[in-house]
PDBQT receptor file of N, H, CA, C and O in Angstrom, charges set to zero:
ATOM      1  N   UNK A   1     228.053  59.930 -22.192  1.00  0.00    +0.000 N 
ATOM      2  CA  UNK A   1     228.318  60.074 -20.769  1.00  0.00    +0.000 C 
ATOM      3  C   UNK A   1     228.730  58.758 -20.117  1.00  0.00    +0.000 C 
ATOM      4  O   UNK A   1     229.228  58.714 -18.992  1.00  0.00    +0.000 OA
ATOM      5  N   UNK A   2     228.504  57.720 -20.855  1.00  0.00    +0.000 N 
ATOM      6  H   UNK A   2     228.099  57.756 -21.769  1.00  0.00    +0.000 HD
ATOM      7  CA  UNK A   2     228.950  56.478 -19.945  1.00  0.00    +0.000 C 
ATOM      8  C   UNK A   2     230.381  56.167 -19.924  1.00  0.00    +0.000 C 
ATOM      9  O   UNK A   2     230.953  55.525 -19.043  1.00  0.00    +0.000 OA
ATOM     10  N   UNK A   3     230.953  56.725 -21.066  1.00  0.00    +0.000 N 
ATOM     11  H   UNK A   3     230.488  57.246 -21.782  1.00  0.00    +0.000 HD
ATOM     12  CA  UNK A   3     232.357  56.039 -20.615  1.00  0.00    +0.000 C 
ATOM     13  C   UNK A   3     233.136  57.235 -19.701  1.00  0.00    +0.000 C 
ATOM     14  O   UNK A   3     234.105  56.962 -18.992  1.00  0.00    +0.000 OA
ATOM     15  N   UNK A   4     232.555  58.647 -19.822  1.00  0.00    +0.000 N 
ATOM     16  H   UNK A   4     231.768  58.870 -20.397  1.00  0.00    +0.000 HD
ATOM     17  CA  UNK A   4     233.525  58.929 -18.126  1.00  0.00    +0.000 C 
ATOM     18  C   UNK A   4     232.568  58.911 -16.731  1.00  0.00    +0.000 C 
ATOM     19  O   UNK A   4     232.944  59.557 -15.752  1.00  0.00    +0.000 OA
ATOM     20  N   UNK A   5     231.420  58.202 -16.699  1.00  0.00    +0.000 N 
ATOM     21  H   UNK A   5     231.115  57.678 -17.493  1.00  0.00    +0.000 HD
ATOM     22  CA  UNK A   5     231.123  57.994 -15.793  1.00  0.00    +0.000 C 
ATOM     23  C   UNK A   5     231.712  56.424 -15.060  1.00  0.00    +0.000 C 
ATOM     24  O   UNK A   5     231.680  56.116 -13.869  1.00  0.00    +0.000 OA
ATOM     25  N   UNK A   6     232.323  55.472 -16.429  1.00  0.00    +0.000 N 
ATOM     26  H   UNK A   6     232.349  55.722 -17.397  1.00  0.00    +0.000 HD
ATOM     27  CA  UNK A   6     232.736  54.261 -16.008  1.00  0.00    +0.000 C 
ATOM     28  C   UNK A   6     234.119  54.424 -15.337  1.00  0.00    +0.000 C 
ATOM     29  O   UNK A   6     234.527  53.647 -14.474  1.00  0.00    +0.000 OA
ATOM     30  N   UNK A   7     234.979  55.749 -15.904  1.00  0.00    +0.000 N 
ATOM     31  H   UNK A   7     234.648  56.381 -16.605  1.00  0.00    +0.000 HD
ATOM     32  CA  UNK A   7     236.275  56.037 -15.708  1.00  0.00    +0.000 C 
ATOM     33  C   UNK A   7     236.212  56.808 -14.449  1.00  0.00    +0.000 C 
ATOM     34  O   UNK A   7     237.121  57.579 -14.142  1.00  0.00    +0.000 OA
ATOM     35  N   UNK A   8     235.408  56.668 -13.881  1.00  0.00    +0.000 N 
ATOM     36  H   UNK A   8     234.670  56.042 -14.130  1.00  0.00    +0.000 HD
ATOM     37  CA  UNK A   8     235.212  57.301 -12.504  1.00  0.00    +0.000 C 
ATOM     38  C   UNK A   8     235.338  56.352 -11.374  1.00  0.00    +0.000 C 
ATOM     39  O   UNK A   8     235.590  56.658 -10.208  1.00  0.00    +0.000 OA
ATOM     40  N   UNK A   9     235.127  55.127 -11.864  1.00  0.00    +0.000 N 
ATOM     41  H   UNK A   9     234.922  54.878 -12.811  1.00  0.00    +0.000 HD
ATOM     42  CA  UNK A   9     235.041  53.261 -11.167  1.00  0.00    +0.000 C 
ATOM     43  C   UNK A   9     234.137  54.123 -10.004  1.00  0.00    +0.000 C 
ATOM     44  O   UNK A   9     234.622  54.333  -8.893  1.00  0.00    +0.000 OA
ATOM     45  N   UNK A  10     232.829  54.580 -10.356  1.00  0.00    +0.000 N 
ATOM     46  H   UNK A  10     232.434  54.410 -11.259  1.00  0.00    +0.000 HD
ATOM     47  CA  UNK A  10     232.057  54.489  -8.993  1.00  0.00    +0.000 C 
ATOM     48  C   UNK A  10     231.553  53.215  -8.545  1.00  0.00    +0.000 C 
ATOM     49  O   UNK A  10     231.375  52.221  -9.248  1.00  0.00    +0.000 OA
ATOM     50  N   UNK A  11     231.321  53.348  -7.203  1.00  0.00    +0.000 N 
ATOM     51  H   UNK A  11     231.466  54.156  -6.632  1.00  0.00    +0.000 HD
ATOM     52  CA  UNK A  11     231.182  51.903  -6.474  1.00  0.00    +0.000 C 
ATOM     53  C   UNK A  11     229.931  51.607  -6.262  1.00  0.00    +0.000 C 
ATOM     54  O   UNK A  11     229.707  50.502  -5.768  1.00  0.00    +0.000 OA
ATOM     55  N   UNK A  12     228.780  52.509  -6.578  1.00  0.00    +0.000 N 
ATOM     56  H   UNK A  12     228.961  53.406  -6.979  1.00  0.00    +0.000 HD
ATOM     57  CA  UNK A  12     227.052  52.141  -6.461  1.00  0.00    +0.000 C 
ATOM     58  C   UNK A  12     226.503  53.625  -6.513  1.00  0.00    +0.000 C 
ATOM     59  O   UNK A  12     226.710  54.542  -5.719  1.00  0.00    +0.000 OA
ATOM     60  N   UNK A  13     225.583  53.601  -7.922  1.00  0.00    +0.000 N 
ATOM     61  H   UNK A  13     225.416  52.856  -8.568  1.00  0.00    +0.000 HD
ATOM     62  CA  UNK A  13     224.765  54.860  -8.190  1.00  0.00    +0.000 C 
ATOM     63  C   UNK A  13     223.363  54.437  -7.565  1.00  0.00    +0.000 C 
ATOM     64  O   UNK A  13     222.921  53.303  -7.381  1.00  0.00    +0.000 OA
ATOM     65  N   UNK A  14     222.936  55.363  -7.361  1.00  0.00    +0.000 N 
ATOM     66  H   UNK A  14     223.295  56.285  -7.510  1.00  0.00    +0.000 HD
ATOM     67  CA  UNK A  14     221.290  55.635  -7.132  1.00  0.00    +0.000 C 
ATOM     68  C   UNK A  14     220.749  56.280  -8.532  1.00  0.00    +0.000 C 
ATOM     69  O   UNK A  14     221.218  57.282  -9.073  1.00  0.00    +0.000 OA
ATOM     70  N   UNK A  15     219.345  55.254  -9.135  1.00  0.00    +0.000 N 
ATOM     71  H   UNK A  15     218.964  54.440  -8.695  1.00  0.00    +0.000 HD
ATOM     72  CA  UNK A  15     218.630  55.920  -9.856  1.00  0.00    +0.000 C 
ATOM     73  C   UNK A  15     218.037  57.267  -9.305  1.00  0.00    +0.000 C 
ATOM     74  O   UNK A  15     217.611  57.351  -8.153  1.00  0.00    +0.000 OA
ATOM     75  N   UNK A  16     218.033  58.409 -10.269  1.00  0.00    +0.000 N 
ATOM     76  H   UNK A  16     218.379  58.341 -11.204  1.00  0.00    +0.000 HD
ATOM     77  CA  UNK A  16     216.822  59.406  -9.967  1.00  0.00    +0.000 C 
ATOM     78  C   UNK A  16     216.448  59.558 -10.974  1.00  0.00    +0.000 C 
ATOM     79  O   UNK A  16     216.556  58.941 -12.034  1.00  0.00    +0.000 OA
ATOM     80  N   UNK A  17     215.745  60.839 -10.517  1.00  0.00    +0.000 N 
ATOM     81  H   UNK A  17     215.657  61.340  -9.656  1.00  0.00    +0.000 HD
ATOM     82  CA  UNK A  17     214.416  61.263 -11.641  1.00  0.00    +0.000 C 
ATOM     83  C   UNK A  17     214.992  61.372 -13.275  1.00  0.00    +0.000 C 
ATOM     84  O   UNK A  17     214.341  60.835 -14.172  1.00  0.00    +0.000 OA
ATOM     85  N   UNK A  18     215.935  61.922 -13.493  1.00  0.00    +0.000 N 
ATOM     86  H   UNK A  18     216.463  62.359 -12.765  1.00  0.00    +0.000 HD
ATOM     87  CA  UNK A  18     216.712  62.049 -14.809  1.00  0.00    +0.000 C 
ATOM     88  C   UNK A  18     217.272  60.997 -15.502  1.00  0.00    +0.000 C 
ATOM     89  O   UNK A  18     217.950  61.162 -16.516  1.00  0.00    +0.000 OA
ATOM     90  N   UNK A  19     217.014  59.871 -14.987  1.00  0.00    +0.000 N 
ATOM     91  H   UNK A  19     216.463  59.737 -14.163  1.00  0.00    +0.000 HD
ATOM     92  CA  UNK A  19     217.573  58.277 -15.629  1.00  0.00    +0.000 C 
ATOM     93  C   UNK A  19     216.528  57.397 -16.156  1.00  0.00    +0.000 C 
ATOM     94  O   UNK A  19     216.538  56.402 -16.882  1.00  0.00    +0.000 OA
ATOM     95  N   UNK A  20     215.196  58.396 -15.280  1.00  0.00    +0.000 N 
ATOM     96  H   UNK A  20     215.188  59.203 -14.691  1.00  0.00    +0.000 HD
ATOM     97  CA  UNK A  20     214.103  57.770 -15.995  1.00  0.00    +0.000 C 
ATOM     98  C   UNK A  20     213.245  58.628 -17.156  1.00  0.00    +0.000 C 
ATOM     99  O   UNK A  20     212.227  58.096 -17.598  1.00  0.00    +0.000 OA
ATOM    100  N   UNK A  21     213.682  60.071 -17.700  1.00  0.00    +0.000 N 
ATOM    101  H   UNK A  21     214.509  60.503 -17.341  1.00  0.00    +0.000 HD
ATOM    102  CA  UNK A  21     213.291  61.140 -18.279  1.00  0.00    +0.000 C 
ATOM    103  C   UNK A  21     212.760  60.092 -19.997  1.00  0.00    +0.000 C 
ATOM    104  O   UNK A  21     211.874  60.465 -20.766  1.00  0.00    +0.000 OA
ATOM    105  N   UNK A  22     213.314  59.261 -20.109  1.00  0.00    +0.000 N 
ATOM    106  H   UNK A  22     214.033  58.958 -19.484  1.00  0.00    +0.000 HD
ATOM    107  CA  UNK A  22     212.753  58.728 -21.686  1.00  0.00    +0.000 C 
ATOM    108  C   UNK A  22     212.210  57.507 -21.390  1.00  0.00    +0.000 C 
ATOM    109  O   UNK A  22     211.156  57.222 -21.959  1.00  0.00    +0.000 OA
ATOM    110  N   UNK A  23     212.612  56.857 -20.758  1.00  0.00    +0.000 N 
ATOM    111  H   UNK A  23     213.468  57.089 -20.296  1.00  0.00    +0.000 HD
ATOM    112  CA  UNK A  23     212.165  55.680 -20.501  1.00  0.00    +0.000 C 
ATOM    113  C   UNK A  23     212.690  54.729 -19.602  1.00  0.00    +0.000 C 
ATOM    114  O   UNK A  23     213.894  54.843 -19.369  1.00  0.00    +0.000 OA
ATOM    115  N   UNK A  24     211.847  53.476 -18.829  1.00  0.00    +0.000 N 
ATOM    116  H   UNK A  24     210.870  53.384 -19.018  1.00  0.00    +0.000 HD
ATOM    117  CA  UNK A  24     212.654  52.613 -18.463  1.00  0.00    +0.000 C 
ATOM    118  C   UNK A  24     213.195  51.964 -18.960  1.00  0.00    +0.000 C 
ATOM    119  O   UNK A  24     214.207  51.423 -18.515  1.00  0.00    +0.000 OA
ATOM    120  N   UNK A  25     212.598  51.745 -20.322  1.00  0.00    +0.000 N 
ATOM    121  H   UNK A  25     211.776  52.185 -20.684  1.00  0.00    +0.000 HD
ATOM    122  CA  UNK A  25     213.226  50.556 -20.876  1.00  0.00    +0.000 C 
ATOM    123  C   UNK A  25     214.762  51.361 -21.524  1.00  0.00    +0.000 C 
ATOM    124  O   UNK A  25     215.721  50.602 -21.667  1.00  0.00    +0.000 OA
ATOM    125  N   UNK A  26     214.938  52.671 -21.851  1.00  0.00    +0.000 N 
ATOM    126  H   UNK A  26     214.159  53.287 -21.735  1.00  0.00    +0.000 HD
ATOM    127  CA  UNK A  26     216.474  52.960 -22.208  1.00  0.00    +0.000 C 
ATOM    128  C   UNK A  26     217.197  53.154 -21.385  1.00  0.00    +0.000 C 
ATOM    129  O   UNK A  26     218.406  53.079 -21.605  1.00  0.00    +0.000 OA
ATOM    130  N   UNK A  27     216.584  53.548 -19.854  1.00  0.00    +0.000 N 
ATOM    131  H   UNK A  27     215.602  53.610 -19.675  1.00  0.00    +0.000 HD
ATOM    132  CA  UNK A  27     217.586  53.111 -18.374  1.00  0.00    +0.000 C 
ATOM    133  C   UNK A  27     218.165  52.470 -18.409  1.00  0.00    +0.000 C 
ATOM    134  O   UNK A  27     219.378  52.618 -18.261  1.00  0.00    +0.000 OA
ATOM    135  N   UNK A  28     217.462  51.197 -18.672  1.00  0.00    +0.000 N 
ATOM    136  H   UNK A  28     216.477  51.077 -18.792  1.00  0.00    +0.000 HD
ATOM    137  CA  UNK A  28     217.890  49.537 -18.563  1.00  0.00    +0.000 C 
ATOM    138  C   UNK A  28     219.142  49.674 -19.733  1.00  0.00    +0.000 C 
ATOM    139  O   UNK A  28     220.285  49.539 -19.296  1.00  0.00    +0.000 OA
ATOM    140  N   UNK A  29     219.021  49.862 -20.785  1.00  0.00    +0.000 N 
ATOM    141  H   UNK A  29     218.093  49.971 -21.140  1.00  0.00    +0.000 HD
ATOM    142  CA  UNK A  29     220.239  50.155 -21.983  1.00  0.00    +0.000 C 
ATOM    143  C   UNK A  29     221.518  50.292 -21.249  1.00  0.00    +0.000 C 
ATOM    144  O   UNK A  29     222.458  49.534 -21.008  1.00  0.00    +0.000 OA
ATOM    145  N   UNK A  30     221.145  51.870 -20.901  1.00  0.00    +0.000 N 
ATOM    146  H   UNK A  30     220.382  52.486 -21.097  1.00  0.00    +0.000 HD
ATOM    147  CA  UNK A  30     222.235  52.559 -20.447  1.00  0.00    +0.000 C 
ATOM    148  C   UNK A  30     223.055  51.911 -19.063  1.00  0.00    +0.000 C 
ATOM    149  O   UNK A  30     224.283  51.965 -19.000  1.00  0.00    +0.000 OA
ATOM    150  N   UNK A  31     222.406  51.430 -18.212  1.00  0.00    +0.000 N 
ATOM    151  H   UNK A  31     221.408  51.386 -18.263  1.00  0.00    +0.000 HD
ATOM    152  CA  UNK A  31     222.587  51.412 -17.075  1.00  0.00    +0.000 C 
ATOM    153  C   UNK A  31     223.514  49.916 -17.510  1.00  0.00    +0.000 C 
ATOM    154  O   UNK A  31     224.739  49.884 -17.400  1.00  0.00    +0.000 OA
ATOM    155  N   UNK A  32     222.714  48.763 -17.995  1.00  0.00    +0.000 N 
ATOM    156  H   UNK A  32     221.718  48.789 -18.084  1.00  0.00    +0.000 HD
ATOM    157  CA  UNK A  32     223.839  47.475 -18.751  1.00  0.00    +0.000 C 
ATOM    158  C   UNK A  32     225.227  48.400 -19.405  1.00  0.00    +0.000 C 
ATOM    159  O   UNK A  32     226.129  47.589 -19.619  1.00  0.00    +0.000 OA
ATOM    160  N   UNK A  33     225.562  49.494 -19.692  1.00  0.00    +0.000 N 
ATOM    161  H   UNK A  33     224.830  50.152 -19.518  1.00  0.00    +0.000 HD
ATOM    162  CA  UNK A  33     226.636  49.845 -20.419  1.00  0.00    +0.000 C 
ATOM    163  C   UNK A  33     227.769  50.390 -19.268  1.00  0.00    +0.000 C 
ATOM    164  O   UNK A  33     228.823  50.889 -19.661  1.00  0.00    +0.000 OA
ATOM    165  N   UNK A  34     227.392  50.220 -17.444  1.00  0.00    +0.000 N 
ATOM    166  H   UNK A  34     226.535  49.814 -17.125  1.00  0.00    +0.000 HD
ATOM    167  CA  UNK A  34     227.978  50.856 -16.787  1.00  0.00    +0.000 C 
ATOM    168  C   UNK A  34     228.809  49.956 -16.155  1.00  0.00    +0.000 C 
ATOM    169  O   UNK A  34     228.568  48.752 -16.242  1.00  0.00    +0.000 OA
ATOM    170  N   UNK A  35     229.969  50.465 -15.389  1.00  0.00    +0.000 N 
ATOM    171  H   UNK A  35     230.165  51.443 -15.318  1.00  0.00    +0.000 HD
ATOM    172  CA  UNK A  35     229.970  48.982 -14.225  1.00  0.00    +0.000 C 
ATOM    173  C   UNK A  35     230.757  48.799 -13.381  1.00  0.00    +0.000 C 
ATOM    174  O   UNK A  35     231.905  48.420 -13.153  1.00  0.00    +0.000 OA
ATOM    175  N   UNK A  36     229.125  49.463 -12.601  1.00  0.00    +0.000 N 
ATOM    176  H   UNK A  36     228.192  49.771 -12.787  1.00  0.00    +0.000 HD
ATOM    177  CA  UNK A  36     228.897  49.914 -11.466  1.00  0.00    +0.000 C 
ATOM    178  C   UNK A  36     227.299  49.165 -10.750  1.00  0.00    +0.000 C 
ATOM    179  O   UNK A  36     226.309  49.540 -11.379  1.00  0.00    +0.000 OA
ATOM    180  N   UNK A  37     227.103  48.556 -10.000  1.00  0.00    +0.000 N 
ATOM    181  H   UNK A  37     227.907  48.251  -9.489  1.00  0.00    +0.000 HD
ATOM    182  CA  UNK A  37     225.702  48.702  -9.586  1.00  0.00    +0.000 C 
ATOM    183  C   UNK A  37     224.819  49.663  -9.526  1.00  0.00    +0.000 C 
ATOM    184  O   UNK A  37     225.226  50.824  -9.538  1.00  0.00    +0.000 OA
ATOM    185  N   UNK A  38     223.400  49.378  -9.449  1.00  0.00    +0.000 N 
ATOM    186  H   UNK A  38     223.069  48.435  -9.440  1.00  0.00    +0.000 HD
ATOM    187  CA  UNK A  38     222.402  50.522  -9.371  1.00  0.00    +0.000 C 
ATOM    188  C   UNK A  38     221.784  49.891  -8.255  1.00  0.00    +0.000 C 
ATOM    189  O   UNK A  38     221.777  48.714  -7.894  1.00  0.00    +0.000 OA
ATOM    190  N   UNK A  39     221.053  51.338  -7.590  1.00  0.00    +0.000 N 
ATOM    191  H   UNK A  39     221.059  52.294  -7.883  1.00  0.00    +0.000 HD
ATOM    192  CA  UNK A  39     219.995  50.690  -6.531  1.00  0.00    +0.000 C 
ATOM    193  C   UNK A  39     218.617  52.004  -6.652  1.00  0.00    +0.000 C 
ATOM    194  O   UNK A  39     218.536  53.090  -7.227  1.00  0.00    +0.000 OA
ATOM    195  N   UNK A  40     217.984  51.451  -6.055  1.00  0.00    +0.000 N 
ATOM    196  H   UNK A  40     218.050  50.569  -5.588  1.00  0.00    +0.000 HD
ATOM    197  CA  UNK A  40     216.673  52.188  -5.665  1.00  0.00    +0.000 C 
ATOM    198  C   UNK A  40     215.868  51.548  -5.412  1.00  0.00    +0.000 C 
ATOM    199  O   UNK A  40     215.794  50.449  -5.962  1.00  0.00    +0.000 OA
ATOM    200  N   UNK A  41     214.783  52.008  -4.337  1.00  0.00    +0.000 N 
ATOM    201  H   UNK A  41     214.844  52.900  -3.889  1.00  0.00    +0.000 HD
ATOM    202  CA  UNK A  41     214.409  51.396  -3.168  1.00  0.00    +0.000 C 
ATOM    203  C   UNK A  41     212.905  51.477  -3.199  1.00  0.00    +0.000 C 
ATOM    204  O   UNK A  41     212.029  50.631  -3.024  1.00  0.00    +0.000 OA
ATOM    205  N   UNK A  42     212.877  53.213  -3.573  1.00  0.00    +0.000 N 
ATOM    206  H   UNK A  42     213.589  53.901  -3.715  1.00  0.00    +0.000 HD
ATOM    207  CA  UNK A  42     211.204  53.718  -3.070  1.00  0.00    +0.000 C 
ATOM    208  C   UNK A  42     210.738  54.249  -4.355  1.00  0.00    +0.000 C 
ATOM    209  O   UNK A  42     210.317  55.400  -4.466  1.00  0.00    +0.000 OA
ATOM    210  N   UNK A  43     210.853  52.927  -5.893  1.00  0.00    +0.000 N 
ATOM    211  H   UNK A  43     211.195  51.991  -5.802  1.00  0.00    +0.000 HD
ATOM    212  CA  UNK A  43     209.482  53.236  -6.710  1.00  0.00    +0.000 C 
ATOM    213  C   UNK A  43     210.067  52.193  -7.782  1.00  0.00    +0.000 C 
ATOM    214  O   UNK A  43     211.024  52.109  -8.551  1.00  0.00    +0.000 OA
ATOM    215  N   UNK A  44     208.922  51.431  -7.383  1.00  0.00    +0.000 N 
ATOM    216  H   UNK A  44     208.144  51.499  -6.757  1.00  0.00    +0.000 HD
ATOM    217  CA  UNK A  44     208.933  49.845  -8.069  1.00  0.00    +0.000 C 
ATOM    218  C   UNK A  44     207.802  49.533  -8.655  1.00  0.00    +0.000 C 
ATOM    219  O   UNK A  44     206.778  50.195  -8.488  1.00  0.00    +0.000 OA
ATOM    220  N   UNK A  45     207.871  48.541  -9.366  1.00  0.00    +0.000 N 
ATOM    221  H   UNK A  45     208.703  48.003  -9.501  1.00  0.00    +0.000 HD
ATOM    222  CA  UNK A  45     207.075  48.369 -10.643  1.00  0.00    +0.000 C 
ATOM    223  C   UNK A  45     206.222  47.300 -10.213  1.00  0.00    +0.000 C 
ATOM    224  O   UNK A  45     206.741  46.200 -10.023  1.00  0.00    +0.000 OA
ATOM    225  N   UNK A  46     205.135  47.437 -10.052  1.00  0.00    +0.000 N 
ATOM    226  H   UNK A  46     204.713  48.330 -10.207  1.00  0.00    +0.000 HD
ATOM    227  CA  UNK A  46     203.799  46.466  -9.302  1.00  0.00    +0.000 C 
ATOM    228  C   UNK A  46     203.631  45.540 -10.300  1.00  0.00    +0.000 C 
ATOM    229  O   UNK A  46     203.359  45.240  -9.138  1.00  0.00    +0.000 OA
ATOM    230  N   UNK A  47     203.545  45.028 -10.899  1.00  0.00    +0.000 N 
ATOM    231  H   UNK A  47     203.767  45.273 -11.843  1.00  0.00    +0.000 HD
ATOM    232  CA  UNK A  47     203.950  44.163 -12.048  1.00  0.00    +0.000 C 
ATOM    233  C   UNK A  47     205.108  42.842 -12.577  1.00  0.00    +0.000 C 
ATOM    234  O   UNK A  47     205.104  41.892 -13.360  1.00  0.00    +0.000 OA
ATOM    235  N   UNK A  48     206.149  43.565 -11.480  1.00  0.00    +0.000 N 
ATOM    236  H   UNK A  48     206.153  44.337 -10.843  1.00  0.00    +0.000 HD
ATOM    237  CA  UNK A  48     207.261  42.318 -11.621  1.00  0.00    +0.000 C 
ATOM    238  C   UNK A  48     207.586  42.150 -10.074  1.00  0.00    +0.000 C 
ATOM    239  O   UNK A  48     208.728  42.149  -9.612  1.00  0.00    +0.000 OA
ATOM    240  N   UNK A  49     206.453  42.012  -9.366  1.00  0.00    +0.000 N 
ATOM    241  H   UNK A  49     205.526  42.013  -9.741  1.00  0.00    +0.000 HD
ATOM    242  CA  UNK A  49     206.549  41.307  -8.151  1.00  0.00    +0.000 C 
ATOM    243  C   UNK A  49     207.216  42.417  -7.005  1.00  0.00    +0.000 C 
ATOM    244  O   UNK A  49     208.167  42.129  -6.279  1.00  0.00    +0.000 OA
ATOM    245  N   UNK A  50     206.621  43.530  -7.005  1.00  0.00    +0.000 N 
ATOM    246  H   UNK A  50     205.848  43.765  -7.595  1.00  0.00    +0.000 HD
ATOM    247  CA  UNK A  50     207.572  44.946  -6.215  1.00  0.00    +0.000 C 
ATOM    248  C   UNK A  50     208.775  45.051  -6.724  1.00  0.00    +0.000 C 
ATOM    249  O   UNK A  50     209.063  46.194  -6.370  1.00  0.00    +0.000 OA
ATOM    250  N   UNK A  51     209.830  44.589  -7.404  1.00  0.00    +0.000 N 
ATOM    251  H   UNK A  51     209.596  43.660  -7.691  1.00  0.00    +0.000 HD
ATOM    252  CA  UNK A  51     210.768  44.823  -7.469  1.00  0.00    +0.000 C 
ATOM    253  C   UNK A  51     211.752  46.629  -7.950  1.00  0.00    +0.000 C 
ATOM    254  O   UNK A  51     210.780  47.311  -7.627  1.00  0.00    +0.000 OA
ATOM    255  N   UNK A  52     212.183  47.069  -8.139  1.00  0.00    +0.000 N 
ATOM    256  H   UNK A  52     212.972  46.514  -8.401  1.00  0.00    +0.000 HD
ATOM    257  CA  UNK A  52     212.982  48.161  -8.327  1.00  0.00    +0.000 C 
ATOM    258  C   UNK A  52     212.631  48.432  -9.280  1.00  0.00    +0.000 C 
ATOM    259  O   UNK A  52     212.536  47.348  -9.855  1.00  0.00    +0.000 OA
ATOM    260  N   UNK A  53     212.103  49.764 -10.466  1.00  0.00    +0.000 N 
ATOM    261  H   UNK A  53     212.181  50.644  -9.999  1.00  0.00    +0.000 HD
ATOM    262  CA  UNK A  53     212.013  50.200 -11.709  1.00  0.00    +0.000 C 
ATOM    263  C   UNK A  53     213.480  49.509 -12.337  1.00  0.00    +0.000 C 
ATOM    264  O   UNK A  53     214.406  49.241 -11.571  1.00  0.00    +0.000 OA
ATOM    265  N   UNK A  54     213.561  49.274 -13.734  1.00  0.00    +0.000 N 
ATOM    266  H   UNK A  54     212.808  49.491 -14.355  1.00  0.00    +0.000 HD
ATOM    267  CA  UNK A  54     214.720  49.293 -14.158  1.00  0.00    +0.000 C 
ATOM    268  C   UNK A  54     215.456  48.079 -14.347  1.00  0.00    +0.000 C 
ATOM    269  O   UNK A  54     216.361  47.954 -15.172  1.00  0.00    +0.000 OA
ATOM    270  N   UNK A  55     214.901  46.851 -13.276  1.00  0.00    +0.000 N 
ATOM    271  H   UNK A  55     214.166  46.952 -12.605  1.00  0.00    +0.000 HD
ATOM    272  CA  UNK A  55     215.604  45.760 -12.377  1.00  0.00    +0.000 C 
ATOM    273  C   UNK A  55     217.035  46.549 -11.717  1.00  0.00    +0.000 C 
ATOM    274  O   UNK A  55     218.111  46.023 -11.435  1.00  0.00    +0.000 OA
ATOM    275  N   UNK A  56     216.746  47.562 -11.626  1.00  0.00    +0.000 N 
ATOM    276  H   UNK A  56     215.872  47.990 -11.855  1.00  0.00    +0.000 HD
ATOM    277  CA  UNK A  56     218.651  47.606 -10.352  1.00  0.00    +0.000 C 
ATOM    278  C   UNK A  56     218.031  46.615  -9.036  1.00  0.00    +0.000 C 
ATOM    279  O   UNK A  56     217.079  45.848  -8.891  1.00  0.00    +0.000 OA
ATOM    280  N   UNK A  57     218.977  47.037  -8.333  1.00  0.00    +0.000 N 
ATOM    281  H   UNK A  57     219.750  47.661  -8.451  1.00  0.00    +0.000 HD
ATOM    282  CA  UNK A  57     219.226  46.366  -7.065  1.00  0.00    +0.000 C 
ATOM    283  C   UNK A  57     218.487  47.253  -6.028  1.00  0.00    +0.000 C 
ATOM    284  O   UNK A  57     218.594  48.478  -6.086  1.00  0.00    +0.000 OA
ATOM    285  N   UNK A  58     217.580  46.511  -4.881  1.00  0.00    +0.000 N 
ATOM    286  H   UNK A  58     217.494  45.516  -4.833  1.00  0.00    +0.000 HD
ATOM    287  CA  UNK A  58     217.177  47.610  -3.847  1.00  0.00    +0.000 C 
ATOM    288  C   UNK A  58     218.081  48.073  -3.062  1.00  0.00    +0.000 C 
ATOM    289  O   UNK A  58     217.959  49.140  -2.461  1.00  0.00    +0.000 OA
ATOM    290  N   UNK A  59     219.035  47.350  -2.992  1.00  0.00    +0.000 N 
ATOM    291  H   UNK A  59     219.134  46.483  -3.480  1.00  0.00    +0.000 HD
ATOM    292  CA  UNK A  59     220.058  48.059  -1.818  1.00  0.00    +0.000 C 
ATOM    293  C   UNK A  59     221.234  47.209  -2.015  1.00  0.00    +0.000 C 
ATOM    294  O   UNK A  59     220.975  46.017  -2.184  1.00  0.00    +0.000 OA
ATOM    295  N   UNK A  60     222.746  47.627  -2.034  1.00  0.00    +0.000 N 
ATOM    296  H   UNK A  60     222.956  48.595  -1.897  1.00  0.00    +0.000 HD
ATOM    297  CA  UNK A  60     223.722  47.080  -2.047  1.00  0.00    +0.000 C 
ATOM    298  C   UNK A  60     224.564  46.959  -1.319  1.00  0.00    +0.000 C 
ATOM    299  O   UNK A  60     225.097  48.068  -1.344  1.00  0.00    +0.000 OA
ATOM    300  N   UNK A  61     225.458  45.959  -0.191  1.00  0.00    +0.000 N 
ATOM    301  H   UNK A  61     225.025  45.058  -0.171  1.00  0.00    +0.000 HD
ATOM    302  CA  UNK A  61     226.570  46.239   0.531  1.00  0.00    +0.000 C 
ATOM    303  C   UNK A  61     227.818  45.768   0.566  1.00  0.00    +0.000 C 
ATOM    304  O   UNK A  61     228.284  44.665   0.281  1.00  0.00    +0.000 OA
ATOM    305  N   UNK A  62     228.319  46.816   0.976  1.00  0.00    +0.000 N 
ATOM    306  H   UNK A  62     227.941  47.712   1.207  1.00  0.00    +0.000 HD
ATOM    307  CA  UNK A  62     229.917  47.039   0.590  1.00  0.00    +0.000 C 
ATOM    308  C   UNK A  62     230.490  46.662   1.338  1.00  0.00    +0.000 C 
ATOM    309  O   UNK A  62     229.969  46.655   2.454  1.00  0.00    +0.000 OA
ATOM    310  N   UNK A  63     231.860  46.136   1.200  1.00  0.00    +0.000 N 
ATOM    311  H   UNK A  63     232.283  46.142   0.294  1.00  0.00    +0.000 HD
ATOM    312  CA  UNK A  63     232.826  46.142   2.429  1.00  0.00    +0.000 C 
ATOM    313  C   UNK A  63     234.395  45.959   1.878  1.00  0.00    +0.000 C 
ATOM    314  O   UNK A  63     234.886  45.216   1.028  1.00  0.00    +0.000 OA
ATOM    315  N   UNK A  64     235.099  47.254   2.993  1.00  0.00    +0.000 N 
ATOM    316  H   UNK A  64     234.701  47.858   3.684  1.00  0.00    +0.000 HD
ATOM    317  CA  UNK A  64     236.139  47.008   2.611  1.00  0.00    +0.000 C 
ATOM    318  C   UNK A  64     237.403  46.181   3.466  1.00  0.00    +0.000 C 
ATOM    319  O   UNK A  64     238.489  45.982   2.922  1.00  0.00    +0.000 OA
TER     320      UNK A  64
């Protein structure tokens, strides 16, 4: 699924529930194979200082 999700040139995904179904740590895999940013906001890992499951980004902005 990653290379027609890359051929799509989306401009910023949101993690959900189905990106985390095996693991974070194969999120993280997959998500390095995209490229595109990630974000998510509301469920972070108490452990690496609040930051985002995954390390994505909490929030990203655009401009055209």
């Amino acid at each position: 699924m990653i290379l027609p999700f890359n051929r799509m040139n989306v401009d910023v995904s949101c993690l959900g529930n189905h990106e985390l179904d095996i693991s974070i740590e194969r999120a993280m895999e997959l998500i390095a194979q995209t490229n595109c940013p990630w974000i998510m906001s509301n469920l972070v890992e108490t452990d690496k200082e609040m930051r985002p499951v995954a390390d994505v980004l909490p929030y990203k902005v655009l401009e055209n």
